[in-house]
LOTI-766635 format. One record per residue (C-alpha): residue number from 1; y, z, x. Coordinates in nm, 3 decimals, decimal comma. Example, Ala and Ser with C-alpha at 12.3 -4.5 7.8 and 13.67 -1.06 7.14 Angstrom:
BEGIN
[r 1 [-0,450 0,780 1,230]],
[r 2 [-0,106 0,714 1,367]],
This chain:
BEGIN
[r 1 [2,665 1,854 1,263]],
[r 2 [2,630 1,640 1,603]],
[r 3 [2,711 1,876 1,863]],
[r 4 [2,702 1,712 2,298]],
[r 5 [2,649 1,842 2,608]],
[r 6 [2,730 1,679 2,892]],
[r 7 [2,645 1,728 3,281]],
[r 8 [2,588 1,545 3,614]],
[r 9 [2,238 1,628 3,643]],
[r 10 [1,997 1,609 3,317]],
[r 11 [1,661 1,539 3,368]],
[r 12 [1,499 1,309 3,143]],
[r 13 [1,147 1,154 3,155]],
[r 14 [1,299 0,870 3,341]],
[r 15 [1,492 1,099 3,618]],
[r 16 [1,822 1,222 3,693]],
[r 17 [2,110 1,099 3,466]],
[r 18 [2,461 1,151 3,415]],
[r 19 [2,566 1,176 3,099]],
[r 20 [2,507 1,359 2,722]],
[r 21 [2,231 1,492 2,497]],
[r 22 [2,339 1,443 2,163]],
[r 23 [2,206 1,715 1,925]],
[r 24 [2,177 1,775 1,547]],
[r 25 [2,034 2,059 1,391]],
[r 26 [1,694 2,180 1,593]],
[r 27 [1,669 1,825 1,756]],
[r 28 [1,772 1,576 2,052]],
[r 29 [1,915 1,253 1,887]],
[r 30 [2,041 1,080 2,198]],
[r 31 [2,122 1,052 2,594]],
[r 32 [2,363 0,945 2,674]],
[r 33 [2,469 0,801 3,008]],
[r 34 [2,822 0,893 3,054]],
[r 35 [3,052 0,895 3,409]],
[r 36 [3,278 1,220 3,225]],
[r 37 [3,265 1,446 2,942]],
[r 38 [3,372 1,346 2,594]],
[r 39 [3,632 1,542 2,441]],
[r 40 [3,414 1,750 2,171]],
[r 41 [3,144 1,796 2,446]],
[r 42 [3,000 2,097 2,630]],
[r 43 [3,087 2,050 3,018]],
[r 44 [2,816 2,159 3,196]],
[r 45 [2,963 2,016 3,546]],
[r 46 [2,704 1,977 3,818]],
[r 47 [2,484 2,261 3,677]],
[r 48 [2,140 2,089 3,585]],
[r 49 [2,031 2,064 3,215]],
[r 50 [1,597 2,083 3,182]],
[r 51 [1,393 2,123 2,939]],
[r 52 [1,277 2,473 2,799]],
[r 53 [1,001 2,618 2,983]],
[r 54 [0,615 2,622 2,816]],
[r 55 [0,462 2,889 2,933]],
[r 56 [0,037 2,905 2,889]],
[r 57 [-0,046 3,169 3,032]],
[r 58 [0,125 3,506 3,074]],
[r 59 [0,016 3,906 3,080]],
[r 60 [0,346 4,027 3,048]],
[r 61 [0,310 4,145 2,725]],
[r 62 [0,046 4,432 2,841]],
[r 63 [0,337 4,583 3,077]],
[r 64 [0,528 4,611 2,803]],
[r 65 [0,324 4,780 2,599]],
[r 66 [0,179 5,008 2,889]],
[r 67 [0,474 5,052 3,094]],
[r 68 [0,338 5,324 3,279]],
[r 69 [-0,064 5,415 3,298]],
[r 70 [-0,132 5,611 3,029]],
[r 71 [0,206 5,572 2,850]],
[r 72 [0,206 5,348 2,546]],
[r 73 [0,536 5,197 2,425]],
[r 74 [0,592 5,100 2,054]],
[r 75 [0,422 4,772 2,013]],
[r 76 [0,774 4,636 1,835]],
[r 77 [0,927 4,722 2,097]],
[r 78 [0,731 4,593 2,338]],
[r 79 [0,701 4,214 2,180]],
[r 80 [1,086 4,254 2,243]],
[r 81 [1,137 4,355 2,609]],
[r 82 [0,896 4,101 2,659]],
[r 83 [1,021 3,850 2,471]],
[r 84 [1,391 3,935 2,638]],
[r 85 [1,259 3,906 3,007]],
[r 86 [1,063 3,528 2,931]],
[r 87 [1,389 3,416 2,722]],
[r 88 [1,580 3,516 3,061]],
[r 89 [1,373 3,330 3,270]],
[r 90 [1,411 2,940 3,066]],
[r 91 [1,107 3,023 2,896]],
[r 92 [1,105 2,906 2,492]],
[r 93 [0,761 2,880 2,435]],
[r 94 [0,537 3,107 2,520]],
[r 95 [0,137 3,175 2,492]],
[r 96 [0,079 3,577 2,548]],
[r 97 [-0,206 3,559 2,759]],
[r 98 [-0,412 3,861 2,599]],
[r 99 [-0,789 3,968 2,695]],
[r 100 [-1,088 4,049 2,483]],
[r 101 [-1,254 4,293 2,755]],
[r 102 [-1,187 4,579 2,945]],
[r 103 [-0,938 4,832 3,083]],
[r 104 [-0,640 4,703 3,315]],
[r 105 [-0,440 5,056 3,518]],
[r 106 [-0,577 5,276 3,216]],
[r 107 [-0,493 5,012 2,938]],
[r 108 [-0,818 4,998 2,687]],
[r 109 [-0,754 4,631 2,573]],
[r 110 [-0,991 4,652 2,296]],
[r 111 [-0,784 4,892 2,143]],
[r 112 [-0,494 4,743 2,228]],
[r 113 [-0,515 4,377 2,098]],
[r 114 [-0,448 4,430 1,762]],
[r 115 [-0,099 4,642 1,819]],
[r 116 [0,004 4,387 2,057]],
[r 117 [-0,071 4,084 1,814]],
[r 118 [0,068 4,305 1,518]],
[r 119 [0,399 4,391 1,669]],
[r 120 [0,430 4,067 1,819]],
[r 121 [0,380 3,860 1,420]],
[r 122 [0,587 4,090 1,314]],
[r 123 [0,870 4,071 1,553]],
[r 124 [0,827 3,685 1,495]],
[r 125 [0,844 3,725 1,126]],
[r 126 [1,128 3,896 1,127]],
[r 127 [1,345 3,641 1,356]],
[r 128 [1,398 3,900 1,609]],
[r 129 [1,276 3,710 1,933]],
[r 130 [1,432 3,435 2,108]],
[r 131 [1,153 3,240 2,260]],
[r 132 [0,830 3,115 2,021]],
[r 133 [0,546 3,291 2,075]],
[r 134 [0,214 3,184 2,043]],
[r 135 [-0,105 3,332 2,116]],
[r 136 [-0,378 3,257 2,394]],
[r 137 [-0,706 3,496 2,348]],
[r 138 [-0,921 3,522 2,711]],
[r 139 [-1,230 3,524 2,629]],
[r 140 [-1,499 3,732 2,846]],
[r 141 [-1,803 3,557 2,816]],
[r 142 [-1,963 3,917 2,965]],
[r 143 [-1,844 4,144 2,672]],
[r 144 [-2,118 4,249 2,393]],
[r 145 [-1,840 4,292 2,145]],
[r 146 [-1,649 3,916 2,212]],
[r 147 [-1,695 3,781 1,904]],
[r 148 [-1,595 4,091 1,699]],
[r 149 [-1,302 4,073 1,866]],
[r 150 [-1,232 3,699 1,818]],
[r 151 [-1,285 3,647 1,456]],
[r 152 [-1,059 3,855 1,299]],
[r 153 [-0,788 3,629 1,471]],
[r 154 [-0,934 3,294 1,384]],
[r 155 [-0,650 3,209 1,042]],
[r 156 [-0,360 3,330 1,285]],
[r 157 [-0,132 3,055 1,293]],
[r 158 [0,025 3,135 1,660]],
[r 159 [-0,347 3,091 1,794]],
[r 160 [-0,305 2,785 2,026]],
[r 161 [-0,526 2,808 2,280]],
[r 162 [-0,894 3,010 2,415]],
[r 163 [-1,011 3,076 2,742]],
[r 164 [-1,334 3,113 2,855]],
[r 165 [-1,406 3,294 3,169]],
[r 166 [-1,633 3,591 3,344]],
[r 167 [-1,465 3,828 3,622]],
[r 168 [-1,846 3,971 3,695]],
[r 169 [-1,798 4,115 4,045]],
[r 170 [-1,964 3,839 4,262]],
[r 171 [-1,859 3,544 3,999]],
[r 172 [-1,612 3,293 4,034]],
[r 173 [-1,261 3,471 4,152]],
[r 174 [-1,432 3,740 4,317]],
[r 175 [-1,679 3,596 4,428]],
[r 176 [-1,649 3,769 4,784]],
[r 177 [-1,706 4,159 4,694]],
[r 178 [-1,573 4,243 4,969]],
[r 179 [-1,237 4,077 4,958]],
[r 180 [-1,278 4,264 4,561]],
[r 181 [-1,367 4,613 4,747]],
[r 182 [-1,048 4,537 4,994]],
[r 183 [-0,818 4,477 4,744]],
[r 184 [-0,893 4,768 4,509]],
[r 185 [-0,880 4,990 4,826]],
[r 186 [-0,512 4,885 4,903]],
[r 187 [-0,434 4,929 4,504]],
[r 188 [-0,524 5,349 4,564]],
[r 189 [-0,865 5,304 4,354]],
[r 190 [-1,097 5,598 4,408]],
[r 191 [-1,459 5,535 4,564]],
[r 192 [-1,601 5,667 4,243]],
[r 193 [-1,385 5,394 4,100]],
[r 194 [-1,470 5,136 4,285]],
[r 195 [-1,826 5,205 4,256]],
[r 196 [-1,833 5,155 3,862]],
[r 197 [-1,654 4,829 3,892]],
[r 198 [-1,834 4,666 4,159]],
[r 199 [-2,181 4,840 3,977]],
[r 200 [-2,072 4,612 3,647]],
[r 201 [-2,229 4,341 3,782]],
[r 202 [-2,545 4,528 3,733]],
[r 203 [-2,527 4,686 3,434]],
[r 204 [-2,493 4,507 3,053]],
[r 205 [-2,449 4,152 3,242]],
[r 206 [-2,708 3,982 3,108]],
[r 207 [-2,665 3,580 3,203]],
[r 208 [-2,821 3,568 2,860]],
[r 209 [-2,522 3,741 2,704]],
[r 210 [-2,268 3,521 2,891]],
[r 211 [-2,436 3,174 2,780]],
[r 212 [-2,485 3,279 2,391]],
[r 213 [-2,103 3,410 2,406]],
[r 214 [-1,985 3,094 2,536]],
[r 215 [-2,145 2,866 2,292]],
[r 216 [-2,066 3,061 2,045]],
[r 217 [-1,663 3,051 2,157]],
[r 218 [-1,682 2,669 2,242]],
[r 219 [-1,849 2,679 1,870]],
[r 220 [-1,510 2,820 1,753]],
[r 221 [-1,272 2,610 1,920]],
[r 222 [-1,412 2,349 1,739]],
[r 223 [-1,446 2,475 1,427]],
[r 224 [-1,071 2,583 1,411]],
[r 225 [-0,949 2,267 1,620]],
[r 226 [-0,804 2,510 1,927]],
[r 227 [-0,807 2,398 2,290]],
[r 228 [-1,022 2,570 2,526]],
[r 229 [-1,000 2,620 2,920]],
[r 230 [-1,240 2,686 3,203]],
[r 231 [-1,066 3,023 3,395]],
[r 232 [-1,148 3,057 3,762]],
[r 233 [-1,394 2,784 3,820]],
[r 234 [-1,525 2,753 4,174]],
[r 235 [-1,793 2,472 4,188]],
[r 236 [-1,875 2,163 4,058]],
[r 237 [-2,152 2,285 3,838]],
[r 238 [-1,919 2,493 3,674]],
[r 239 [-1,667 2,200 3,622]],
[r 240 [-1,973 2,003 3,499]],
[r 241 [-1,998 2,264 3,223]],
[r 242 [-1,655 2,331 3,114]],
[r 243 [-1,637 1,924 3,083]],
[r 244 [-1,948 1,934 2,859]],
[r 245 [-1,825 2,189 2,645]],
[r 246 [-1,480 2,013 2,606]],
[r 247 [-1,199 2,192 2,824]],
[r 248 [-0,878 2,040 2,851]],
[r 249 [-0,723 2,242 3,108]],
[r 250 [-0,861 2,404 3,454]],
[r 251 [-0,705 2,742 3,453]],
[r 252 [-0,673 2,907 3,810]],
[r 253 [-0,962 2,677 4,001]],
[r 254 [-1,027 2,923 4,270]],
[r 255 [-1,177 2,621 4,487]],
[r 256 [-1,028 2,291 4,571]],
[r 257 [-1,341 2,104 4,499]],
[r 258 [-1,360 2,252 4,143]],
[r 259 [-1,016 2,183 4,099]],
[r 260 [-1,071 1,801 4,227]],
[r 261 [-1,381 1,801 4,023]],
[r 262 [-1,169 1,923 3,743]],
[r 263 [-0,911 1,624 3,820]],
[r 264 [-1,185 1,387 3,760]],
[r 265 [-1,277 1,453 3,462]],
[r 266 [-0,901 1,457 3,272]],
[r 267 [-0,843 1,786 3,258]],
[r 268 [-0,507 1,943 3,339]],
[r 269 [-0,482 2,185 3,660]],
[r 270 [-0,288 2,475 3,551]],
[r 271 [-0,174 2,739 3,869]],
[r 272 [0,035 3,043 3,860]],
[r 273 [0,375 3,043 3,957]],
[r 274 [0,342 3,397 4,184]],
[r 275 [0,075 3,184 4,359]],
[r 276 [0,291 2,893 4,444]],
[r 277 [0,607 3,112 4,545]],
[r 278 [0,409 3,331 4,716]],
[r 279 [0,237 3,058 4,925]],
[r 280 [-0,130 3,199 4,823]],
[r 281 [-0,349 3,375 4,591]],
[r 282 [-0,321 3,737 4,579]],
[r 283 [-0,710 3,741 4,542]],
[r 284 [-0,767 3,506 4,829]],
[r 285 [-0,847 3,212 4,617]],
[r 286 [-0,731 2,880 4,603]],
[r 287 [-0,339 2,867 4,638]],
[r 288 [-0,122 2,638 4,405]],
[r 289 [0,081 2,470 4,705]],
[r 290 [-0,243 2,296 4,830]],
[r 291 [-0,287 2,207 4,458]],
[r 292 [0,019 2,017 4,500]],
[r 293 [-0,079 1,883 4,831]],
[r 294 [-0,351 1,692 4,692]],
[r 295 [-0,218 1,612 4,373]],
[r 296 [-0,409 1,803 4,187]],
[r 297 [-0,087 2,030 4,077]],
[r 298 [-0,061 1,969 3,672]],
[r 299 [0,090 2,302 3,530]],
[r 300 [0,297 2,601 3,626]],
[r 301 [0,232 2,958 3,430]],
[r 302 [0,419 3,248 3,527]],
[r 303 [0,107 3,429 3,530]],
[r 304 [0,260 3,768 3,549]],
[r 305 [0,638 3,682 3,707]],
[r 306 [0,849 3,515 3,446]],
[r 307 [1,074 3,376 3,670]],
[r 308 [0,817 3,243 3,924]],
[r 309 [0,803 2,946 3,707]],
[r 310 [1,153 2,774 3,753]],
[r 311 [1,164 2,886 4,085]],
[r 312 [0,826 2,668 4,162]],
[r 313 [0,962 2,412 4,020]],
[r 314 [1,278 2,356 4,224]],
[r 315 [1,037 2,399 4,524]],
[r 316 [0,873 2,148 4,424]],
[r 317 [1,174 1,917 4,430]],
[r 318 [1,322 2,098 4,757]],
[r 319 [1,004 2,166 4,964]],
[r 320 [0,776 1,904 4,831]],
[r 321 [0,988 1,597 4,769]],
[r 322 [0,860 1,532 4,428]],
[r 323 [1,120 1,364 4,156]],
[r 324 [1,289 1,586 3,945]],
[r 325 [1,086 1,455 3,640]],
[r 326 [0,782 1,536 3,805]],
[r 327 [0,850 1,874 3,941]],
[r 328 [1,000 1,957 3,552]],
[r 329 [0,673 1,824 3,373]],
[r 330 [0,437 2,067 3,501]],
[r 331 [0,659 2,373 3,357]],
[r 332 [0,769 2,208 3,041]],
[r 333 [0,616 1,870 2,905]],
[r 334 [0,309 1,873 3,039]],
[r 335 [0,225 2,214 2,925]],
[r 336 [0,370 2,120 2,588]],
[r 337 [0,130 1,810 2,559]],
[r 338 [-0,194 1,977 2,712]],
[r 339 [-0,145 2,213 2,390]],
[r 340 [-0,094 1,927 2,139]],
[r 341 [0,280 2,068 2,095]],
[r 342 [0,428 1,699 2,119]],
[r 343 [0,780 1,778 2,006]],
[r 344 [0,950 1,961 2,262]],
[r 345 [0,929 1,965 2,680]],
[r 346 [1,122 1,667 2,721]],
[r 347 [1,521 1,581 2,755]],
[r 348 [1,466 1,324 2,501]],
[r 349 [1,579 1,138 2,122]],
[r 350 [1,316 1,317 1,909]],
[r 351 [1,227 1,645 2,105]],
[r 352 [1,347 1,997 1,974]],
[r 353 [1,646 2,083 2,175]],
[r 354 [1,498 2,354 2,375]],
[r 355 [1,762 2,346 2,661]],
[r 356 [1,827 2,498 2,983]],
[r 357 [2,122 2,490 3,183]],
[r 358 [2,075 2,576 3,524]],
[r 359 [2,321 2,680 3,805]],
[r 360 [2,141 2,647 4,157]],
[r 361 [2,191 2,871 4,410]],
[r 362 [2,120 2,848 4,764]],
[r 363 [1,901 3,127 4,839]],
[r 364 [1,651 2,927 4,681]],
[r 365 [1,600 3,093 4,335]],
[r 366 [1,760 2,852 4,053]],
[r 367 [1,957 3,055 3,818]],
[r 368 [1,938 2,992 3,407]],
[r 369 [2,279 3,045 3,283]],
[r 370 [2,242 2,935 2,931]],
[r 371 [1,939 2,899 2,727]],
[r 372 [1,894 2,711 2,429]],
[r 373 [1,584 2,714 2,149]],
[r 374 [1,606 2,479 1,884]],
[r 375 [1,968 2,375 1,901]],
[r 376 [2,077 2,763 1,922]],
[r 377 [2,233 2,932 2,221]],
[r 378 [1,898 3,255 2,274]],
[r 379 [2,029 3,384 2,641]],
C-alpha cells in the first residue's frame, strides 16, 4: 500500500525540497516536489524529514550491560535499553562498537563479549529492537588472546566491520603519558592504579605481538570480505600502513596530518560526535571541528552520546555553512556506503525508508519527533 509524507524541508541528495516521499512496503518509491500536502498524506509542516542515522561506532552497549562498576545487568535487557536510547536519538542502524581487550570501570570485556553479542542476536531474532544492529569487533593488536576472541565470531551475519588499533600507553591516542596520567587522576584512579596501566606498556607488549596480530586480522577481513579501519592514527607512517593493508575508513585520527594523509589515500574520516559538540577531544587529540575546517570531516559516530550525532549535524549546517545534503551525509549515507550498506542513508526512489522527522528547536539541539525503520513508525 503507497503510503506519503509530505513536508517543507526533506533533504534529498540534491538539497532541500518541498514536497513528498512516496513509500511502499520497506522502501522509498518517489519524491515528490509538491507546494501542499495531498489529501491521504502525512503533514509534516516545516519539521525537516532526513534520513535515518548510521551509526559505526558506538560503546553504548557496555553501559548497559555494566550500569554501575561491578553491577552486571541482564544482557537481554541490556541490548534493549540500548537499543531504546539509539532508536531515540534518529539512529536505525547501528554497529555496537565492542572491544577484544581489557577492563573498562571494572568491566572484564573478555568475559563480557559473548553475553553482549548473545543477548544482542537474540533480541534481534526475536524482533524486539527498533534500530538494526550490527556488529563492529575492535581489535587490540596488543592482546595475546585476539584471535581467540575473533574467530568464534567470524559466520555472524551482523559482523560488518573490524578495527584495528593499540591504546599502549605512549602509542597513538595517548601518546603524551602525561596528558594519560592527568586524565586518570581527574577520573579518581588510585596511584597503584595508575601505575599498572601506564606499566602496560612494559609488560606483554611485544611490537612482535602487535605486527603478527595485525596481519593476522587484516588476513581475516579478507578472508570473510569485512571492512577494516585504522583507530587513532597519528602519523603518516601509520597512514602508510593502514593504506597497505586496505582500510577504508580513518577512525578517530588523533593528528591532522594523519587524518590529511588519510584523505589522500580515499579513505573516509570518521570523528565522534561528543568531539565535535564538545569543540575538542576529551583526550587532547585531534578535534572533529578542525576536521571539518579542512575538509577532511567524512563521518559522524556518536561515539558514546547517542544524540551527539544529529546535533553535529545541524551544526554543521548552522555553524559551518555546509548544505543540508552535506551536513546529512556524514551521519547517514556516507556511513551507509563506507560499509557497503547501499540501500538506505538517502531520501531517495530505491532506499529503505528509514525516516526521521525532525522538529528544530532553538537552543540548538534538533529534536526527533518521529522515527521511522523500514516503512514502520520505531519511536
Amino acid at each position: 500500500m503507497e503510503r506519503r509524507i509530505y513536508s517543507e524541508n526533506i533533504v534529498s541528495p540534491a538539497g532541500l525540497i518541498r514536497g513528498e516521499v512516496v513509500l511502499h512496503g520497506e522502501n522509498i518509491v518517489a519524491v515528490e516536489a509538491r507546494n501542499a500536502p495531498s489529501t491521504s498524506a502525512l503533514d509534516w509542516g516545516a519539521d525537516w524529514l532526513v534520513p535515518g542515522l548510521v551509526d559505526i561506532h558506538t560503546d553504548n552497549l557496555e553501559k548497559h550491560y555494566q550500569p554501575r562498576p561491578g553491577a552486571l545487568w541482564d544482557a537481554y535487557g541490556a541490548a534493549l535499553a540500548h537499543d531504546g536510547q539509539c532508536a531515540s536519538a534518529g539512529i536505525t542502524t547501528v554497529l555496537d562498537s565492542l572491544s577484544l581487550h581489557g577492563r573498562k570501570e571494572g568491566l572484564d570485556r573478555k568475559e563480557a563479549l559473548g553475553p553482549m553479542i548473545g543477548g544482542m542476536d537474540r533480541a534481534q531474532a526475536d524482533g524486539a529492537l527498533r534500530a538494526e544492529h550490527l556488529l563492529h569487533l575492535r581489535c587490540e593488536v596488543t592482546n595475546p588472546e585476539l584471535l581467540s576472541l575473533l574467530e568464534p565470531h567470524a559466520d555472524n551475519a551482523r559482523l560488518k566491520l573490524l578495527s584495528v588499533m593499540d591504546h599502549t600507553p605512549g602509542q597513538r591516542q595517548t601518546s603524551d603519558v602525561a596528558k594519560l596520567v592527568s586524565r586518570l587522576v581527574t577520573a579518581g584512579h588510585s596511584e597503584a592504579e595508575i601505575a599498572d596501566i601506564t606499566a602496560e606498556r612494559h609488560e606483554g607488549r611485544a611490537p612482535e605481538l602487535a605486527y603478527a596480530n595485525r596481519r593476522s586480522v587484516v588476513a581475516f577481513a579478507r578472508e570473510y570480505g569485512v571492512p577494516i579501519c585504522a583507530h587513532d592514527d597519528a602519523t603518516e607512517a601509520h597512514v602508510d600502513e593502514a593504506h597497505q593493508d586496505g582500510c577504508v575508513i580513518a577512525e578517530f585520527p588523533v593528528t591532522l596530518t594523519a587524518a590529511l594523509r588519510s584523505k589522500s589515500y580515499g579513505m573516509a574520516i570518521c570523528m565522534g560526535g561528543p568531539n565535535f559538540v564538545r569543540g575538542s577531544s576529551h583526550s587532547g587529540n585531534l578535534s572533529a571541528r578542525e576536521c571539518a575546517q579542512h575538509g577532511v570531516l567524512d563521518i559522524l559516530a556518536s561515539d558514546y552520546v547517542p544524540l551527539s550525532m544529529l546535533r553535529s549535524a545541524f551544526m554543521l549546517i548552522d555553524d559551518f555553512a555546509w548544505a543540508p545534503e552535506r551536513a546529512l551525509a556524514t551521519v547517514a549515507a556516507t556511513p551507509a556506503r563506507s560499509l557497503g550498506l547501499n540501500d538506505r542513508g538517502e531520501i531517495a526512489a530505491g532506499q529503505r525508508a528509514d525516516l526521521l522527522r525532525i522538529a528544530r528547536r532553538t537552543a540548538g539541539w534538533p529534536v526527533p519527533a518521529e522515527v521511522w525503520r523500514q516503512g514502520v513508525r520505531v519511536a
